[in-house]
C-alpha positions in Angstrom: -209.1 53.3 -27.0 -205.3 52.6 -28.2 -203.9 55.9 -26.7 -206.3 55.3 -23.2 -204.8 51.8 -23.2 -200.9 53.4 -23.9 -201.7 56.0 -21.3 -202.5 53.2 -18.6 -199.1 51.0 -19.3 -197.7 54.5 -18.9 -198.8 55.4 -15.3 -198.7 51.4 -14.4 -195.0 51.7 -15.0 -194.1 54.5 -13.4 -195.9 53.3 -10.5 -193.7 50.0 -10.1 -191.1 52.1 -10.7 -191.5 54.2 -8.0 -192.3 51.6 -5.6 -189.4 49.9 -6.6 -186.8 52.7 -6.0 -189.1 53.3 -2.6 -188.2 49.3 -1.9 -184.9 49.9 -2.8 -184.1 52.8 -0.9 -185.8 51.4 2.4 -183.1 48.2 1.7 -180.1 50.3 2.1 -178.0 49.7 5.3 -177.7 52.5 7.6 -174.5 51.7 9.4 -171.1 52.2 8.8 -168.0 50.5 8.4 -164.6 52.0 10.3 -161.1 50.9 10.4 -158.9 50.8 13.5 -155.5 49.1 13.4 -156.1 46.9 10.6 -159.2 45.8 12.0 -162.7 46.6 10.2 -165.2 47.6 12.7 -169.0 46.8 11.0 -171.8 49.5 12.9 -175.2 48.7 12.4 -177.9 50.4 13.6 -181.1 49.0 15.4 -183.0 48.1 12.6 -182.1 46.1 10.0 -181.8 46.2 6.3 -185.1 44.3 5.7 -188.2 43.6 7.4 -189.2 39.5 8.7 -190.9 39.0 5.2 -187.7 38.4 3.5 -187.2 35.2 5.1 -190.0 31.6 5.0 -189.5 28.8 6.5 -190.7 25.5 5.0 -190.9 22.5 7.3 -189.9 19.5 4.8 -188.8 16.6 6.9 -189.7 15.2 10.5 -188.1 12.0 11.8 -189.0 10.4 14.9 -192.3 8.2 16.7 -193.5 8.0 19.9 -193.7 4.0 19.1 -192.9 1.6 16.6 -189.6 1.0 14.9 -186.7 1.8 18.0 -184.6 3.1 14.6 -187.0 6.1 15.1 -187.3 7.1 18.5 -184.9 9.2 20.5 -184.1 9.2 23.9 -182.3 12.3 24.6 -180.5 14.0 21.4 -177.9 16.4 22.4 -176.2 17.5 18.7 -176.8 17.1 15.5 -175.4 17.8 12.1 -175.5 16.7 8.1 -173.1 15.7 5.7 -172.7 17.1 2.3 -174.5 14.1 0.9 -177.4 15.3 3.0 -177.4 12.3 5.7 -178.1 13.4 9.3 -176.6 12.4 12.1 -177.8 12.6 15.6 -175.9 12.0 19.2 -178.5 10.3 22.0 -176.9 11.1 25.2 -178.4 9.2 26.8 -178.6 5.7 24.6 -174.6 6.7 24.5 -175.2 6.7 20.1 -175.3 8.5 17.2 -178.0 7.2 14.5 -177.9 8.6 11.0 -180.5 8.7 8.7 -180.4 9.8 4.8 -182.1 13.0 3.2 -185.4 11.4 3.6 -185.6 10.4 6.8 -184.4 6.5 6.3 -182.5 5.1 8.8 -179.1 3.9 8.0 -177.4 2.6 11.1 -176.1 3.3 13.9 -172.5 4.6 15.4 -171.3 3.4 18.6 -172.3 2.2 22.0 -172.3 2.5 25.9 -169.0 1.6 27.4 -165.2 2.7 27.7 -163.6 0.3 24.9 -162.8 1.0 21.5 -165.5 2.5 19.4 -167.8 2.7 22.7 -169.1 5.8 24.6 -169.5 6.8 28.2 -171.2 10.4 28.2 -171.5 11.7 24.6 -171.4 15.6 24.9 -170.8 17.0 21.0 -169.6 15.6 18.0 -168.1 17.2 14.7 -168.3 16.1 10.5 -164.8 17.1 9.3 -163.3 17.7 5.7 -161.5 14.7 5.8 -165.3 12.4 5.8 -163.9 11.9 10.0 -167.0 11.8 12.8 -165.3 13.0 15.9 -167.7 12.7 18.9 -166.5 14.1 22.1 -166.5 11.7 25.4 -166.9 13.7 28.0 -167.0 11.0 31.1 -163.6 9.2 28.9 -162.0 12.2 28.6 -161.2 11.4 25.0 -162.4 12.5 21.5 -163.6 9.4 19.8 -163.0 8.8 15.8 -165.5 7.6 13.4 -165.5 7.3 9.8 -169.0 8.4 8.6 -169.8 5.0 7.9 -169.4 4.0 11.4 -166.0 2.4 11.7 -164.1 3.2 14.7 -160.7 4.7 14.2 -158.6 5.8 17.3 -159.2 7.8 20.8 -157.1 10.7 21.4 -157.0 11.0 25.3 -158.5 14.5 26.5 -157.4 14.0 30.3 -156.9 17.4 30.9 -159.1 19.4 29.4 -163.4 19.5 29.6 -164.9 21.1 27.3 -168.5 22.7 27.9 -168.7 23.5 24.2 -166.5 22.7 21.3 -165.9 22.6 17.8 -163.5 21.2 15.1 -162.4 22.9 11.9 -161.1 21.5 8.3 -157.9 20.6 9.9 -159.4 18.7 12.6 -158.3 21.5 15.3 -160.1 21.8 18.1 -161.9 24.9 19.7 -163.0 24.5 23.1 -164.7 26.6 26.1 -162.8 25.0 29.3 -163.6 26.4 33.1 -161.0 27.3 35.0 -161.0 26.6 38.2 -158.0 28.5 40.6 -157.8 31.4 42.8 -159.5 33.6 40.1 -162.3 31.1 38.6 -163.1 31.7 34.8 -163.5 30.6 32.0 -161.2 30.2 28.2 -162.0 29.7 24.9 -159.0 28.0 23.3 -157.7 26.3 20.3 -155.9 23.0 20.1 -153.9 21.5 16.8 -154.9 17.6 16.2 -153.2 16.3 19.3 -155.1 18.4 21.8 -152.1 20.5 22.5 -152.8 24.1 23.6 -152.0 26.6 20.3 -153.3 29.6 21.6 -155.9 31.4 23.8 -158.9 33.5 22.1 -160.6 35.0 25.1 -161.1 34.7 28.5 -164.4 35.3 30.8 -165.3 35.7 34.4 -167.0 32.9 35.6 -170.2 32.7 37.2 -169.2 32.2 40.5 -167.2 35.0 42.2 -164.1 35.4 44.4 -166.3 36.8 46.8 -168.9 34.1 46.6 -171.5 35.5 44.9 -173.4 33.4 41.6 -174.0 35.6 39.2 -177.2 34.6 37.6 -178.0 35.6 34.2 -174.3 36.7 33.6 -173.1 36.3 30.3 -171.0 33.5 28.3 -168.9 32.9 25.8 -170.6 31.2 22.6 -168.9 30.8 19.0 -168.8 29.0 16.2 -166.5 28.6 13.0 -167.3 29.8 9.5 -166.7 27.8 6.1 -162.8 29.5 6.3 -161.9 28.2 9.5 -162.2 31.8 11.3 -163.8 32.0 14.8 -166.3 33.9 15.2 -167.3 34.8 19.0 -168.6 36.7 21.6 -169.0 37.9 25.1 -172.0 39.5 25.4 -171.6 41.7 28.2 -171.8 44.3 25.1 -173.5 43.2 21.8 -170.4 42.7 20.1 -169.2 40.0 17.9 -165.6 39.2 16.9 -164.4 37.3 14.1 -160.5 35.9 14.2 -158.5 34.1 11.4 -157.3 30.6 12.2 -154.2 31.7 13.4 -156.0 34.0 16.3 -155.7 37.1 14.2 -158.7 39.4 14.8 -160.2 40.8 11.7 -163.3 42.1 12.0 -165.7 43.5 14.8 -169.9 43.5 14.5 -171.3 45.6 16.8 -175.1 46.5 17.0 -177.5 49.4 18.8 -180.4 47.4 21.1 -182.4 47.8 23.7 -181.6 45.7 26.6 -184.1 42.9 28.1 -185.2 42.9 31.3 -185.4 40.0 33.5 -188.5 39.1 34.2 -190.4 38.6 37.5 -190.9 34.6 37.0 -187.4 34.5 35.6 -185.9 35.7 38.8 -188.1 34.0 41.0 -186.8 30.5 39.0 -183.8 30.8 39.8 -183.6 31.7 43.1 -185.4 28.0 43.9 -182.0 26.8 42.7 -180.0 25.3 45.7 -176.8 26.9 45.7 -173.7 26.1 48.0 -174.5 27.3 51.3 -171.6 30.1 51.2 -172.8 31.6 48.3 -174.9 35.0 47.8 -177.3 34.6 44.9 -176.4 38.1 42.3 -179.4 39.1 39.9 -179.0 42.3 37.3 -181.9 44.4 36.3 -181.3 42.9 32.4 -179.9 40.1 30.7 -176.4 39.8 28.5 -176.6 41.5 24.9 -178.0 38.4 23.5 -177.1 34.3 24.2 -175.8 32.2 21.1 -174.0 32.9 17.7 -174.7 30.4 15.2 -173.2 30.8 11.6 -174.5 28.7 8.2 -172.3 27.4 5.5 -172.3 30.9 3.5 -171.1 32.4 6.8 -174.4 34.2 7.9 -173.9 34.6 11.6 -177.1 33.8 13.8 -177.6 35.4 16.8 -180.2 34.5 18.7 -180.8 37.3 21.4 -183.4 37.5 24.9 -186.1 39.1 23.1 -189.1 36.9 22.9 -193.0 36.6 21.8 -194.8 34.0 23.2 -191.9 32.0 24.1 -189.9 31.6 21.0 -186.8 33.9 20.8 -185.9 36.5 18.0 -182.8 36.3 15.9 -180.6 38.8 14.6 -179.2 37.5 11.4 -175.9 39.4 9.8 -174.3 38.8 6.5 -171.1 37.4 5.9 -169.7 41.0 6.6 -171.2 42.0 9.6 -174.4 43.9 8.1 -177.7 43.6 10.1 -179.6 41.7 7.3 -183.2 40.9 9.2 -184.7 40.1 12.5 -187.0 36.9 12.5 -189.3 34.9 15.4 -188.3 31.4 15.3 -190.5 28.8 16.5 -187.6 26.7 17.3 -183.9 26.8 18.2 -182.0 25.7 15.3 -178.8 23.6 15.5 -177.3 23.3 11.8 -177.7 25.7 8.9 -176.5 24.2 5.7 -177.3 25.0 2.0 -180.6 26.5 3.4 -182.3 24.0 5.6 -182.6 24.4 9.6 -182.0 21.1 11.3 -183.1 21.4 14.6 -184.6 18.9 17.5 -188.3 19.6 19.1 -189.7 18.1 22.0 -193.4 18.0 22.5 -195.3 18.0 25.4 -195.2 14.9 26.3 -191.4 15.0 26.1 -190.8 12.9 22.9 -188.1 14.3 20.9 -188.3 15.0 16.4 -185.6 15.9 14.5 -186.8 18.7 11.7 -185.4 19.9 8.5 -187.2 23.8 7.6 -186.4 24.9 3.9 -185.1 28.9 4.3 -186.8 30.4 1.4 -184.9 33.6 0.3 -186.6 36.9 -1.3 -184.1 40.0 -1.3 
């Protein structure tokens, strides 16, 4: 019985054994990693390292009521974030405010208010939690940035006159990165960065705009997205190609990502949407056979980059998520766009059918 029972621990371990090495050796990365003037390029392959099991999401906190308390109910939220105490904050567009609630879903108070005086807000676009505990909301109708502490006290404007942003961001330093149109002779559009004063520091890429010097709108073309990681660099892309740069604070490009995929197609009620757009009458309507390499780059606090790409299952897009150094981690369905990824919670804003809006906190639950 002893040497039956020895015999079976035996074969039991060399059974995990061997399906751990099979594990392991399935987890290996398949790409490679060249360098070309001082600049590492990151090649992954189509598949990534692990399969969609690897990553489980939690749903832990919903804020938000159709009635009841006003504290709780949203009008239109445009941008949210959380502070390292875990406090959310969310920017109504529409109510012109930004209400912040703790880690539990409590109200606190609210920031701000409709108008063009001090502390007050015409069209709130996007807003930023800096290093130095600053809430800068950008005013898009006042061209101006607006300063907050985090506990709601108004500090200064800093006049924007010249510049609109359709996206932006602010870094440690409280410099600005912005996505401005340009509109001239040759209309496109620039992804820049400002110091603290709004003063042009440099140029990190320029696109072609959607609408053509021969007055064509070119539907479905691709734009710039980015976003900053927790060292300030920029990471960024056009995604005419699926490639994905990364550039230190000082517009120094270090790194490339690139990835091989398989190109979606438009579809059929895709195309017929937007031609029902009304367009300026001297403009041709332009539609390609496939959309851009993918549409938004988000990166977390540990610098995983996000990208959430035009493939889709009933609905809800896939994500290609890449480590800190450009390897193709996993591919996940995500029932939801998210907005913030800090210290492995999701924040993100739903909107049910009958248009009332919840913000949700998922847990990521790790197992590689």
């Amino acid at each position: 019985m002893k040497n039956k029972s020895n015999l079976s621990f035996v074969l039991l371990s060399i059974l995990s054994l061997f399906f751990w090495c099979c594990r392991q050796n399935k987890a290996q990365w398949q790409g490679k990693i060249e360098s070309h003037n001082g600049v590492d390029i990151v090649k992954n392959p189509m598949d990534p390292i692990y399969g969609e099991e690897i990553l489980r999401l939690e749903e832990e906190l919903s804020i938000g009521v159709k009635e009841g308390l006003k504290e709780y109910m949203f009008s239109q939220v445009r941008d949210i974030d959380a502070d390292d105490d875990g406090n959310i904050y969310a920017l109504d567009q529409k109510e012109s405010h930004m209400k912040v609630f703790d880690k539990e879903g409590r109200y606190l108070r609210t920031i701000g208010q409709r108008g063009q005086g001090p502390g007050e807000l015409g069209s709130a676009y996007f807003f930023s939690l800096t290093a130095q505990r600053h809430l800068i909301v950008e005013d898009v109708s006042g061209r101006r940035m607006v300063f907050f502490t985090l506990e709601g006290e108004f500090i200064k404007n800093l006049i924007s006159a010249k510049n609109f942003f359709i996206a932006s961001k602010v870094d440690s330093k409280e410099c600005f990165y912005g996505i401005m149109p340009v509109q001239n002779e040759n209309p496109h559009y620039e992804l820049r960065k400002f110091d603290c004063n709004l003063e042009v520091v440099h140029t990190v890429i320029i696109a072609p705009s959607v609408l053509t010097q021969q007055k064509t709108y070119r539907a479905f073309s691709p734009m710039i997205t980015f976003d900053l990681d927790k060292d300030d660099n920029i990471v960024f892309g056009y995604p005419e190609t699926y490639e994905i740069n990364i550039c230190d604070p000082a517009g120094n490009l270090a790194r490339k990502i690139t990835r091989v995929f398989k190109p979606v197609e438009i579809s059929l009620e895709e195309k017929e949407e937007v031609k029902s757009r009304r367009l300026p009458p001297e403009y041709t309507l332009g539609i390609p056979k496939f959309h851009s390499a993918f549409q938004g780059i988000l990166v977390d606090d540990q610098s995983r980059i996000y990208v959430q790409t035009w493939e889709k299952d009933d609905g809800k897009y896939y994500y290609d998520i890449f480590t800190a150094e450009g390897k193709y981690l996993v591919k996940v369905l995500l029932n939801f766009t998210p907005l913030v990824i800090k210290r492995n919670k999701i924040y993100t804003v739903e909107t049910d059918e009958e248009g009332y809006q919840k913000i949700k906190r998922h847990q990521i639950i790790w197992s590689y």
